[in-house]
C-alpha positions in Angstrom: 41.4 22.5 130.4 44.8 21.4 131.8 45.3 18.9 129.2 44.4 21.7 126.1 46.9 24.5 127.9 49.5 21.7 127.6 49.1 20.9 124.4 49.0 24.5 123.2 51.9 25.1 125.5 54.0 22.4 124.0 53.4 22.9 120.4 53.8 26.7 120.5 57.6 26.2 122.6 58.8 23.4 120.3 57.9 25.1 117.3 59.3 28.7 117.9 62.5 27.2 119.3 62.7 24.9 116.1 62.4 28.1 114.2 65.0 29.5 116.7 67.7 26.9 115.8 66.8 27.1 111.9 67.7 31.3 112.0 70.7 30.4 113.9 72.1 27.2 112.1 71.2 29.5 108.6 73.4 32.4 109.6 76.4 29.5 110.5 75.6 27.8 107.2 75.4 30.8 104.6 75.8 27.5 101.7 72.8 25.3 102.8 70.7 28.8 102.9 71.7 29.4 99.5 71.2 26.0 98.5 67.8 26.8 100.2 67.2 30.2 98.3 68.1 29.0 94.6 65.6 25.8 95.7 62.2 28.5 96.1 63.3 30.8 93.5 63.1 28.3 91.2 60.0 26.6 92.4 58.0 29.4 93.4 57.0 32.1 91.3 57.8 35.5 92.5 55.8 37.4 94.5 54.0 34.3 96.1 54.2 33.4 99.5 55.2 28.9 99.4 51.9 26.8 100.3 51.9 23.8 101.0 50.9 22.8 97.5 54.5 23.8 96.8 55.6 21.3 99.1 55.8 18.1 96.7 58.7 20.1 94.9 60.5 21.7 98.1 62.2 18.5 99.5 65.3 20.4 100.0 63.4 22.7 102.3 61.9 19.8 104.5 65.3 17.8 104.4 66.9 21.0 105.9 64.0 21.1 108.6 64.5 17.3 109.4 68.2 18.3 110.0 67.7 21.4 111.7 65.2 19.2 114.2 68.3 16.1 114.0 71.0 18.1 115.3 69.3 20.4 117.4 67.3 17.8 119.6 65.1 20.0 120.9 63.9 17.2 123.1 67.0 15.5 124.2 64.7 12.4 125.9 62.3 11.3 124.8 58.7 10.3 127.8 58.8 8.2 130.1 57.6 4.5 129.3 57.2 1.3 131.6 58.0 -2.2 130.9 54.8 -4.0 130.5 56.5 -7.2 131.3 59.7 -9.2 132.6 62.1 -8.4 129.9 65.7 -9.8 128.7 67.5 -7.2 126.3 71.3 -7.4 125.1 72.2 -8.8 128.6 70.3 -6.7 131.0 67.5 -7.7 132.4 64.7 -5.1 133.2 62.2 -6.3 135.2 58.2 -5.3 135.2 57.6 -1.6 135.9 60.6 -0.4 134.8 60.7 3.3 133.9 62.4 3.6 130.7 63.5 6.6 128.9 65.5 6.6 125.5 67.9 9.5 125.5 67.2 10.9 122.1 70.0 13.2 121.2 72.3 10.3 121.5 70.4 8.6 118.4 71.0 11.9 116.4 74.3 12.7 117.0 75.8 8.9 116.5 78.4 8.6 113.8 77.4 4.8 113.2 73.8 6.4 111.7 74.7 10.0 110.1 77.4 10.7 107.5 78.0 14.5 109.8 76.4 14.0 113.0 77.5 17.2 114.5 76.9 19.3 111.3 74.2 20.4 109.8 73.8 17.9 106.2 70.2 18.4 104.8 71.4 15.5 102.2 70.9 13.2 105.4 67.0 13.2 104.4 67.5 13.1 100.8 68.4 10.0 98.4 70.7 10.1 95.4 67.8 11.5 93.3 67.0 14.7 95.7 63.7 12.4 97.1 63.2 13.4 100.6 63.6 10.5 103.1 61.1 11.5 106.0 61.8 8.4 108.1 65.3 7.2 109.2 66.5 4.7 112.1 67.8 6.7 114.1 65.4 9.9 113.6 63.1 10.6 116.7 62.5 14.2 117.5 58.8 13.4 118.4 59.6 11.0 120.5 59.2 7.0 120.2 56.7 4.4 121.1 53.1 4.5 121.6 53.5 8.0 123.5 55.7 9.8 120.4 54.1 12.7 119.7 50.7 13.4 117.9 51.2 16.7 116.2 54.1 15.0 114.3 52.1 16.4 111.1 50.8 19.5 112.2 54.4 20.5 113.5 56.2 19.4 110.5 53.3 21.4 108.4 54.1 24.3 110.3 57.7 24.4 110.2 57.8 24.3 106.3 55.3 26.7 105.8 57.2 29.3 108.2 60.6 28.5 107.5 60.0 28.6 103.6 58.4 31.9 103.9 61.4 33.5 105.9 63.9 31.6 103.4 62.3 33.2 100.2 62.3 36.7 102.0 65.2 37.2 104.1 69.1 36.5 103.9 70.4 35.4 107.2 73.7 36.7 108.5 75.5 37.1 111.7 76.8 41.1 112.6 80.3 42.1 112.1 82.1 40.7 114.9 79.5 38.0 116.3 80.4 35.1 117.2 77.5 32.6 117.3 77.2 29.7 119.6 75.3 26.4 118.7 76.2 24.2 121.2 73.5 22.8 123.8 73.4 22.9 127.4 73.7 19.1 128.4 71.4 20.7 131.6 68.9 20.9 129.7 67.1 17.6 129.9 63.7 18.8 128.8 64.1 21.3 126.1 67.1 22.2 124.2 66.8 26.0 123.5 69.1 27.7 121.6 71.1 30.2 123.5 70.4 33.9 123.2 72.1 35.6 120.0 72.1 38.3 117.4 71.8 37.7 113.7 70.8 40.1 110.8 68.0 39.5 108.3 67.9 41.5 105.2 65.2 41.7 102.6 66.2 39.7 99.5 65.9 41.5 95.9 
């Protein structure tokens, strides 16, 4: 029982507060959310909600997830692992038993790896013909190793399939006057939630 209410617990949290920083990052990037709209009106008829038969011709949609999940870092480090063995590595020697945890949020934000690392680029999971790159160096929001994350898929499923149905029904802007902040809280070592704020979402015609 404990180990189902922790799965449940941690996919429902990650994936509302992905969703969280994609409403946010949308209203602070009114051109990638256009970019976004003109991509599902053109490749969904009107009137239909996107399915994941859509998906094939949405990469714009899943590069923009991929980015919101990159910059974000909702997981800032990644689980604990131990060394198995005596190990040498660029100088240091870390010796059998070692807990080791990669800090994940320095991979995504590292200018040697992304063109913008602190701005939201969806083109940082697409290749010069609009193909979406899913996999990338220095990519690991789920994690790394033999304990990354299993509902890789199913989370990545989910977030298309909500995100594209809010992105072909609303337009996301912040109020008169609002000032939105998407900066994390270094604090937060576990999850990096999005700080409380206000945007508008009107019905697109």
């Amino acid at each position: 029982v404990t180990v189902m209410s922790d799965m449940f617990i941690a996919g429902t949290d990650t994936t509302s507060n992905s969703l969280r920083w994609m409403i946010l990052y949308m209203a602070l990037y009114p051109e990638i959310q256009h970019k976004a709209h003109a991509t599902l009106d053109e490749e969904v008829p009107k009137g239909r909600i996107p399915s994941l038969e859509d998906r094939p011709r949405l990469a714009y949609i899943d590069a923009l997830i991929l980015d919101v999940l990159r910059l974000s870092s909702l997981v800032p480090v990644g689980v604990a692992h131990m060394a198995s063995a005596d190990v040498q590595f660029e100088g240091y020697n870390i010796p059998k038993g070692t807990i080791l945890m990669a800090t994940l949020e320095l991979f995504h934000h590292d200018p040697a790896l992304w063109e913008r690392p602190n701005q939201l680029h969806p083109q940082h999971f697409l290749d010069g013909d609009g193909n979406l790159i899913s996999r990338h160096d220095g990519f690991h929001p789920f994690s790394l190793g033999r304990r990354q994350c299993l509902g890789e898929s199913l989370a990545r499923m989910e977030l298309f399939l909500f995100t594209a149905a809010i992105l072909q029904r609303f337009n996301i802007t912040a109020p008169t006057g609002v000032e939105l902040d998407a900066t994390t809280d270094p604090t937060q070592y576990k999850l990096n939630t999005p700080k409380p704020f206000k945007v508008m979402l009107a019905t697109r015609t």
